[in-house]
N, C-alpha and C positions, 0 to 999 in steps of 0.2 A: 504494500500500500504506500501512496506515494502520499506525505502527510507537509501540509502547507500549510505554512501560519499567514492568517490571515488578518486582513485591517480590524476585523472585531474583534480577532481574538489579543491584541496588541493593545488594544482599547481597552479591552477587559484587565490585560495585566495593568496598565495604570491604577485604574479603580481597585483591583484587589491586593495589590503591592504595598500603594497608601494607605491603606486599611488595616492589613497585616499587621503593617512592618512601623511606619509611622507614627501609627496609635501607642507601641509598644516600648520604639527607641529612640520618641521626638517628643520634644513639645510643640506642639504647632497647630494652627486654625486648621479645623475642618473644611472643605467647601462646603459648601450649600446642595449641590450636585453629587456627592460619594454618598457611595453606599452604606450601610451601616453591616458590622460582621452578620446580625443575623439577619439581614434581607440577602447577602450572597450567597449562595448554592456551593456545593462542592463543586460543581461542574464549572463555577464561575474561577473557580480560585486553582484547580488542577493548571489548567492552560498554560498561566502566566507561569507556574513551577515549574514544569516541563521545559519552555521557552529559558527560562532563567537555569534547570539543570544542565540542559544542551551550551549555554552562553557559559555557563563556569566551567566547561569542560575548555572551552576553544581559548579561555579566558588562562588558564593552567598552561595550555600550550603555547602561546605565544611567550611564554620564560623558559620551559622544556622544552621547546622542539630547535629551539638555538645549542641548549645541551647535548642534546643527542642528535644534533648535526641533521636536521632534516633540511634547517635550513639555517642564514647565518644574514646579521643586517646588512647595512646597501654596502655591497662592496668587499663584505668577507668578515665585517667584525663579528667579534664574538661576544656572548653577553656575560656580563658578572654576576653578580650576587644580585638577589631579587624578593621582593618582598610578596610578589604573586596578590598585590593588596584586590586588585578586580578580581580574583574568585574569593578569598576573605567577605567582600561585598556582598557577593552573589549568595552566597552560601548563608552567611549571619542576619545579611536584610533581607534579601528574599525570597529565600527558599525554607531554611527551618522554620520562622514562623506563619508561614503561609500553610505549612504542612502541619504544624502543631494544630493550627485549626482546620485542615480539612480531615484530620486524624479524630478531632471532639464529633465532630458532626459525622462522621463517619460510625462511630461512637452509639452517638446517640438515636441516628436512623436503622441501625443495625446494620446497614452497608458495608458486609465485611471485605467484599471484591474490592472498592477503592479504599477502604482503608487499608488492606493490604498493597496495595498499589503505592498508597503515603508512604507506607515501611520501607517499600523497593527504593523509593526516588529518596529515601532519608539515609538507610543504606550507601546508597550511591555516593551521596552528596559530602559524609561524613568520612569517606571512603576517600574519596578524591583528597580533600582536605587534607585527614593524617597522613597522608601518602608522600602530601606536600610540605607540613610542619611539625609532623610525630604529634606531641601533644599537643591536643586542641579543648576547647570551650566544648561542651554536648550537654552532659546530665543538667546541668542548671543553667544550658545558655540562650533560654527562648523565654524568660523568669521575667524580660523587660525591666521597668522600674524599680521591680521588687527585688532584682540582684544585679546591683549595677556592675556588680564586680566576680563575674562567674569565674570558678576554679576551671583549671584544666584535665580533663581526663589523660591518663596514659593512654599511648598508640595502642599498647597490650590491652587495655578496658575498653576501647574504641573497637579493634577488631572483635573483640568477644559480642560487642552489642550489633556488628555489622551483622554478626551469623544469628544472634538472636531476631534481629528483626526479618531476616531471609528465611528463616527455619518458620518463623510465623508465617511470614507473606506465603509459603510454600504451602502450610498448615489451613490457609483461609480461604489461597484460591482453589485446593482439592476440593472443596467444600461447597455446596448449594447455594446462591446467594437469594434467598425470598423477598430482598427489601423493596426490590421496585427499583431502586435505585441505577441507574446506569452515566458512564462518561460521553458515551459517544462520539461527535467530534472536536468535545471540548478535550479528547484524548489527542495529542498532537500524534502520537507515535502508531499508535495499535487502535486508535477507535472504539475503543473500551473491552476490543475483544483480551478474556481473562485467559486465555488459553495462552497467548501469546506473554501475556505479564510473567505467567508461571513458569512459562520456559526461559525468558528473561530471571528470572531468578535464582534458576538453577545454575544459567550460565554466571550470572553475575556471582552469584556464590564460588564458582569452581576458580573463578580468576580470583576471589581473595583466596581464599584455599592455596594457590596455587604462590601465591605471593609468601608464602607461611612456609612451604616446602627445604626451601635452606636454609631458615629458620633451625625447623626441627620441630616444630610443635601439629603441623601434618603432615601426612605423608602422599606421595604420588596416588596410591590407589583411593586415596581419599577422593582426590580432584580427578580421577578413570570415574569414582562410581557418584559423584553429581555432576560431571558433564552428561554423561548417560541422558540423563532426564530434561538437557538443555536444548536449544537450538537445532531445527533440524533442516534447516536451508533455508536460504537469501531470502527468504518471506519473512523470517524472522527478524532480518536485521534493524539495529534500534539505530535509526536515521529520521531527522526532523528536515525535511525539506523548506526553503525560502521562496518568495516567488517578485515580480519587479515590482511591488509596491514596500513592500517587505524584505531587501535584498541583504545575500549573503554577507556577513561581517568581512570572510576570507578577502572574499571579492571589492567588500569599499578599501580596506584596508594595503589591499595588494594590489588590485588590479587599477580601483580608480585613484589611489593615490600615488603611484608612479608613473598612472597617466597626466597628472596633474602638477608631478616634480616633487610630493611630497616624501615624508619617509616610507617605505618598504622594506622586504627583503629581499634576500635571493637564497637561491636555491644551493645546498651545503653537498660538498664533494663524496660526503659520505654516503648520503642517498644517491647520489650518481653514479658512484664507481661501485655502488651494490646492483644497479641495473643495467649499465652499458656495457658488461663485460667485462670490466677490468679487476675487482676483485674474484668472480667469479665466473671466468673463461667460459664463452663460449663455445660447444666442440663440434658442433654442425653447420653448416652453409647456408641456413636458412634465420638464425635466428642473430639479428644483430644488436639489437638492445631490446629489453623489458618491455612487451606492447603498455603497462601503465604508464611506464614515464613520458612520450608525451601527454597525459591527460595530468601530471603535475609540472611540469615545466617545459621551459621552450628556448631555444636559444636566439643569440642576437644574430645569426646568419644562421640560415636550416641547412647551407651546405657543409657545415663543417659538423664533426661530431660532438657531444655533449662532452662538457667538461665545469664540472660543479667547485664552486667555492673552498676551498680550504679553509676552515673555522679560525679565523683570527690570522689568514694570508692576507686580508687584504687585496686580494682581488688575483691572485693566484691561481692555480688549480694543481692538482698530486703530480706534472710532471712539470712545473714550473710556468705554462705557460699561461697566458692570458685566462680565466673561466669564464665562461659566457651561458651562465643558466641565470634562467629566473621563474618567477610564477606563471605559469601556464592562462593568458587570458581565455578564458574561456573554459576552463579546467574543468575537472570533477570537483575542485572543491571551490576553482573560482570561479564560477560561474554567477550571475544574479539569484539565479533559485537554487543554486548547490545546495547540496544537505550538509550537515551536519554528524557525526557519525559517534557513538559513543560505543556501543557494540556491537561484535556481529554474529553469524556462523562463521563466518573464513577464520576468527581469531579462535571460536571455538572446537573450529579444528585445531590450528595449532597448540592452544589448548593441550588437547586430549592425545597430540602427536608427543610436544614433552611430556606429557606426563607418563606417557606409554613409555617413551626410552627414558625418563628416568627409572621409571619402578623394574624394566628389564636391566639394570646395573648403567645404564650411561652416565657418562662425565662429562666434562667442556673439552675433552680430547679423546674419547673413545671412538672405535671406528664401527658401523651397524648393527642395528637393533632387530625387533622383532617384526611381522608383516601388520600390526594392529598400529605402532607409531608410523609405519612410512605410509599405510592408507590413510589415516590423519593428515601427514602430512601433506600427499599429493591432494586430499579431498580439498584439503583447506585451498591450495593455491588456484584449485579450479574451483571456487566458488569467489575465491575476490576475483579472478575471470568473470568470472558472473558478474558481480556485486560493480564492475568499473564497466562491465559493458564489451568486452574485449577479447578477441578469438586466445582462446590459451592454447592450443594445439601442439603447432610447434614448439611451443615453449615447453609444453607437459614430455615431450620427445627429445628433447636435445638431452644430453646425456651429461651435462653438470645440473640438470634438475633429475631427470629421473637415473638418481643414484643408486634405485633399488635398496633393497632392506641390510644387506650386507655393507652398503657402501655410504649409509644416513648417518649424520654427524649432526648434532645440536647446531653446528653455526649453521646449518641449511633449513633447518626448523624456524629458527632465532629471525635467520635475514628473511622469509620470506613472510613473517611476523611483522617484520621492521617496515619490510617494505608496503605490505597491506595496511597497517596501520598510522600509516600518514597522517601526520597533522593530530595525533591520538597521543595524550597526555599520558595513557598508559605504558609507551615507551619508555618512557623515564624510568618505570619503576623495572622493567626487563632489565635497562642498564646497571642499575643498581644492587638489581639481584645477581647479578653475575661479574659486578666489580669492575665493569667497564672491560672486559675482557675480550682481547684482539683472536681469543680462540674462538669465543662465540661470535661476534661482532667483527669479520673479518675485515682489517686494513683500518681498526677504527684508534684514531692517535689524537689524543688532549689537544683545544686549542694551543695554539701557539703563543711563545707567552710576549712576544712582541703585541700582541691586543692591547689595546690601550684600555680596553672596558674590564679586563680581567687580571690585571697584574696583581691585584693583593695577595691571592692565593693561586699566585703562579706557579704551573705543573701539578696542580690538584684538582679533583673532577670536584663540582658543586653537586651534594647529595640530598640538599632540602632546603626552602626557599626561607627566609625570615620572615617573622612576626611583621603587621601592617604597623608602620610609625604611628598609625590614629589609634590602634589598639595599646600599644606602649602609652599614648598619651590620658585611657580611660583606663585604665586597668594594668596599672605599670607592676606591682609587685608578682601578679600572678604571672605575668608576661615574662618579668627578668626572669622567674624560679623556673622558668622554662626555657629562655633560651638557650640555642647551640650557636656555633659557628656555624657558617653556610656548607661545611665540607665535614659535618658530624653526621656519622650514618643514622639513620631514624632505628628505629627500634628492631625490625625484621630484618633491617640490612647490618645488623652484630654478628 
């Protein structure tokens, strides 16, 4: 289903944003015109969440996706330390307490389908978060006036509560719902269908699960037996579409503002020399770069080959010469009504592909696994095929993809992760979970410490964004007894 946000429904976030969020963490005059909480509907208030969960995802990646090299600012720089303060925003004004009260009223209608559905997108949202700053505000931080100064939960009490609220959401939607109650299309994603939320849970669950796995505290066949019950092809995938009245963030950001001379970026060598062949040799006649990478970048002459930014080159590329990639006008992500992407089936193939060659003994240097990770593996690559629109064929044929099960190595799992999940905050935490490692992450090397944006902690990966300076300024004791440096591992990555 192709799900567009629409000028009412943008409208409606106003009204139920101010209302939430305002009433809560402001003082300020009412209009004459806003709703009051109980004249809005859950259906009125779902929208703008959803809208606002999708906007904190894109909002997380533009600080990670400079990290992990998808791409790098105008010209090659590389970024520093980051306060990631626009999903802080998203997530503290308007999303938890939007969801606190579509959670009462869910509540109290007996509406257990979208309350369950609140849990998913709370889940989500608290998930992104820790991921991003270890400890975060939760159990008392939607309290408003009545605790101006909420404690921080541990990353470790955060994850415990992500699986409690998934264990429920899983719990409510096996379950009959009689209330009358439905989303419909105030459901930007799935159109209130519950079937699909369910299978989004599962899957959502198995990637934290899967996050925990180096940890120690789960194990692979943990994250085999609830991916089981996730995802079960590109119908599933949790994508919000934009349309030209409503146009994609990517696209004002990238495509109208370097049409306009303002800031952009470009496109980072790392994602390029994982799909032109240069990392990973092509060994047939037919296959000469990635059918995706035109649909994210483009270069400044089509006759010459792709050659991506070096992270803090300055405008280099990996064999010294000139690069000339940048944002693909017109892309899959930057287009006017591009979507959005937060999960899919293609990751939950990959997915299910690690976690099959971890539980058969693999390492970040073992050489093949079992036929259940490499059908994962190929499944997933021919479903982002799908998912981008794109003949995978020869690419499924050419014999550096199909390695067969003797010849599957985690970095072929990893890169084709890396590569499908473009522009996906999730990437950060792959890097993290495997230490930035050039075995999984082929040819992948620290910005350079000639960056003018990253010299404090030059020759050290950044593993977690800092506290918002506004939040040091309301709540500085809970703040300081929580900070890290920008390059302290959060809690899963010890």
């Amino acid at each position: 289903m192709k799900n567009i946000i629409t000028k009412i429904v943008l409208l409606v976030a106003f009204t139920a944003l101010f209302v939430a969020c305002s009433e809560e963490y402001f003082e300020v005059n009412t209009p004459s015109n806003t709703a009051t909480l109980e004249e809005l509907r859950m259906q009125d208030l779902i929208a703008p969440v959803i809208h606002s969960t999708m906007e904190a995802q894109r909002s997380a990646e533009l600080s990670f996706g400079n990290y992990v090299q998808n791409f790098v600012s105008t010209g090659g720089g590389a970024a520093g330390q980051t306060m990631a303060s626009g999903l802080w925003e998203q997530v503290y004004l308007y999303i938890l307490p939007n969801l606190k009260v579509i959670k009462e009223k869910a509540i109290e209608s007996n509406a257990i389908h979208i309350g369950a559905i609140t849990d998913i997108l709370t889940a989500i949202n608290i998930g992104i978060a820790t991921d991003t700053w270890d400890n975060i505000p939760y159990s008392d931080a939607t309290d408003g006036p009545n605790n101006s100064f909420p404690i921080f939960d541990t990353q470790e009490e955060i994850y415990t509560q992500i699986f409690i609220l998934l264990d429920g959401a899983i719990s409510a939607l096996e379950t009959t719902d009689n209330s009358g109650f439905a989303l419909g299309s105030s459901d930007l994603i799935y159109g209130g269908n519950s079937d699909k939320w369910l299978r989004t849970a599962y899957t959502i669950k198995a990637r934290y699960q899967l996050h925990l796995v180096n940890k120690g505290t789960m194990s692979a066949n943990d994250v085999i037996a609830t991916i089981s019950n996730g995802y079960t092809s590109t119908d599933d995938d949790f994508l919000m579409f934009y349309d030209d009245k409503n146009i994609n963030p990517w696209y004002s950001v990238e495509v109208l503002a370097r049409s306009t001379g303002n800031f952009s970026n470009d496109i980072a060598s790392q994602l390029v020399s994982s799909m032109n062949g240069t990392y990973y040799p092509f060994q047939g006649s037919t296959v000469v770069i990635d059918p995706r990478l035109p649909l994210f970048a483009e270069r400044s002459n089509e006759d010459v080959e792709y050659k991506g930014f070096v992270s803090g080159g300055l405008g280099v590329s990996p064999d010294g010469s000139d690069a000339n990639t940048s944002f693909k006008t017109d892309g899959y992500y930057t287009s006017v009504d591009s979507p959005l992407m937060l999960i899919s089936y293609a990751e939950a193939m990959f997915i299910k592909a690690e976690a099959e060659f971890l539980a058969n003994g693999g390492t970040t240097t073992s050489v093949g696994s079992n036929l259940r990770a490499y059908t994962a593996y190929m499944e997933g690559i021919q479903a982002s095929m799908d998912m981008y629109g794109v003949d995978a064929l020869d690419y499924l044929l050419d014999a550096s993809i199909a390695v067969e099960e003797t010849g599957l190595m985690l970095n072929h799992i990893l890169k084709e992760k890396y590569i499908h999940n473009f522009l996906n905050p999730e990437t950060f935490v792959d890097f993290r979970r495997y230490d930035f490692s050039e075995n999984v992450f082929k040819g992948l090397q620290i910005r350079l410490e000639d960056s003018a944006d990253s010299n404090e902690y030059s020759g050290e990966w950044f593993r977690r964004a800092e506290y918002p300076t506004v939040e040091v300024s309301r709540n500085e004791a809970n703040v300081l007894a929580n900070q890290k440096t920008p390059i302290t591992p959060v809690w899963w990555d010890n």
